[in-house]
N, C-alpha and C positions, 0 to 999 in steps of 0.2 A: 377449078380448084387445084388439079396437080400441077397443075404449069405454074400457081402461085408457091406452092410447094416447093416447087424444082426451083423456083426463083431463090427462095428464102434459104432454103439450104445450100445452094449457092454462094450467096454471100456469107454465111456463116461458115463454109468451110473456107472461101478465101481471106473473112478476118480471122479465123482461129491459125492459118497459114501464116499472114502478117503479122501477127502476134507473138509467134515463135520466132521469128526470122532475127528478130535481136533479144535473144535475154540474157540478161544480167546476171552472174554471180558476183555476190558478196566476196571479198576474200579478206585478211587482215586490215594492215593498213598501210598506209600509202607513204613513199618515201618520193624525195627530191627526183629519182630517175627518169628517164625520158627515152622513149626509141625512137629511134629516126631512121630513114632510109637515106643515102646518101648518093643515089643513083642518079646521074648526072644535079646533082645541084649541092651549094654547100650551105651548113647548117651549123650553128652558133649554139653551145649548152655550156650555161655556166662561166661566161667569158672565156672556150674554149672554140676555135672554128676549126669544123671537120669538112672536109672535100673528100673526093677519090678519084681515082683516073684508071681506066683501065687499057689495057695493050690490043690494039688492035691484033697485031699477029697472034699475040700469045696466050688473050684470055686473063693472063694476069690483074689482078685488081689489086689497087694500093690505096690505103685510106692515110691522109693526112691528118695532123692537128697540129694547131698555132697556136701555142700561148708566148705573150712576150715578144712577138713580132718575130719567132722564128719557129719555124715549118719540121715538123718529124714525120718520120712513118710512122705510124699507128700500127699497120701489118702488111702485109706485102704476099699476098699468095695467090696460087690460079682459084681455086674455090674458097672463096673467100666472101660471104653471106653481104650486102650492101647494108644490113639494117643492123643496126650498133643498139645498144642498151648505155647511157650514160648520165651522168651527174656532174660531166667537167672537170671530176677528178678521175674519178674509173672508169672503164670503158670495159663491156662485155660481148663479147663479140662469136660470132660460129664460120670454123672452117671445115670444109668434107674433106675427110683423110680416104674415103672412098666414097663410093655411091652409096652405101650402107652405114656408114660409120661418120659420125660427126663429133670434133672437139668443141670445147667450150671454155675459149681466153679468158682472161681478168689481165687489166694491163693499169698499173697507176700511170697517169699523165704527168706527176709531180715526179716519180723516179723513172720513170722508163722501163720497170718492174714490168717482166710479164710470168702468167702464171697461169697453165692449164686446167681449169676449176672440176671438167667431167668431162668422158664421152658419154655418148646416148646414141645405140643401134635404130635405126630408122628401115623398113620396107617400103616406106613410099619415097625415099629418097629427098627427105625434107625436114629440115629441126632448122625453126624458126623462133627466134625472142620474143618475149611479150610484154614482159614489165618485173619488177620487182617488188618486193612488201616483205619488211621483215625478216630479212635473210632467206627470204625464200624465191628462186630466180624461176619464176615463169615462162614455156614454152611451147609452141605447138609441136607435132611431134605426127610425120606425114601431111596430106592434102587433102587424099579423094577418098575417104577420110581421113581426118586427123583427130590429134587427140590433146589435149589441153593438158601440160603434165607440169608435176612443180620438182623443185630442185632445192633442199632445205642445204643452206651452208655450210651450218654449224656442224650437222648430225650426217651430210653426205648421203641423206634418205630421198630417194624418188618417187614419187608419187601422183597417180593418173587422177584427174581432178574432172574432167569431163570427157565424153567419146564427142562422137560426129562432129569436132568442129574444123571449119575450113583454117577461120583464122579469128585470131583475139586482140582487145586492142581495151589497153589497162586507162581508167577513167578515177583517180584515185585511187578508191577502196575498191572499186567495182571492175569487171572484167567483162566486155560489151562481146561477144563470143558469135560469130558468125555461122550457120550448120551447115553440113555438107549439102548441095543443090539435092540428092537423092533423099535426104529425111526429110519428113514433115517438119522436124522441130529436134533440137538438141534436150541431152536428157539432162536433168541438175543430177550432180552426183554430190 
């Protein structure tokens, strides 16, 4: 009878395991945006094509885009994140001004306009994009752990939206949130 025991509780601590390993927050609502990673391969949003190339000596990474059959930089720096947040018009991008310190671009595609939206201090050396929804620009913020945090436009207000997560990844309305390998399960905040 306990080795049936040890069986059953078993399985029920590895479904209640798999169960947590993706959940879902709700969050506003869903706008045109899209993130791409643009690490070696190029990617089309919005009848807009983004490439990159980076330097082999120098670490340098340059993101391109083509509209109208002719090529711009996009950005041009040594830390310079590959995964872009876009619409085809705007493009939202993260460069590390240190180990600790990360900026956050807005660049229109139609003027060539660029414009520094935030920084956000990081300890684990990591602020990554997730999606956007109603003026509100979503991002992870660290790794081992990280933390789900939003960035409202309008009002310039930050705010931590989930702990333990690795990494997020925007589904519309929804935010498919990945937990650190050391939690059981991410918390909803």
């Amino acid at each position: 009878m306990s080795n049936l025991r040890r069986k059953i509780s078993i399985i029920l601590l590895i479904s209640l395991i798999l169960s947590t390993i993706f959940t879902p927050i709700k969050v506003e609502a869903a706008t045109p945006y899209k993130l791409i990673n643009l690490w070696e391969k190029k990617v089309t949003v919005g009848g807009v094509k983004f490439s990159s190339k980076t330097d082999a000596d120098t670490g340098k990474v340059t993101i391109y885009y083509k509209t109208n059959n002719k090529t711009r930089v996009l950005a041009s720096e040594e830390r310079l994140d590959f995964n872009i947040l876009t619409n085809g018009r705007w493009v939202y991008y993260v460069v590390a001004a240190s180990e600790s310190s990360y900026n956050i671009f807005k660049k229109d595609i139609k003027t060539g306009k660029k414009s520094k939206v935030f920084s956000e201090k990081s300890t684990e050396m990591w602020v990554s994009l997730c999606g956007l929804y109603k003026n509100k620009l979503y991002y992870v913020n660290g790794i081992d752990p990280g933390t789900l945090c939003s960035y409202d436009l309008k009002s310039g207000k930050k705010k931590k939206v989930m702990n333990n997560v690795t990494r997020a990844e925007q589904f519309e309305n929804v935010f498919l949130c990945t937990p650190y390998e050391g939690d059981v399960g991410p918390t909803i905040l």
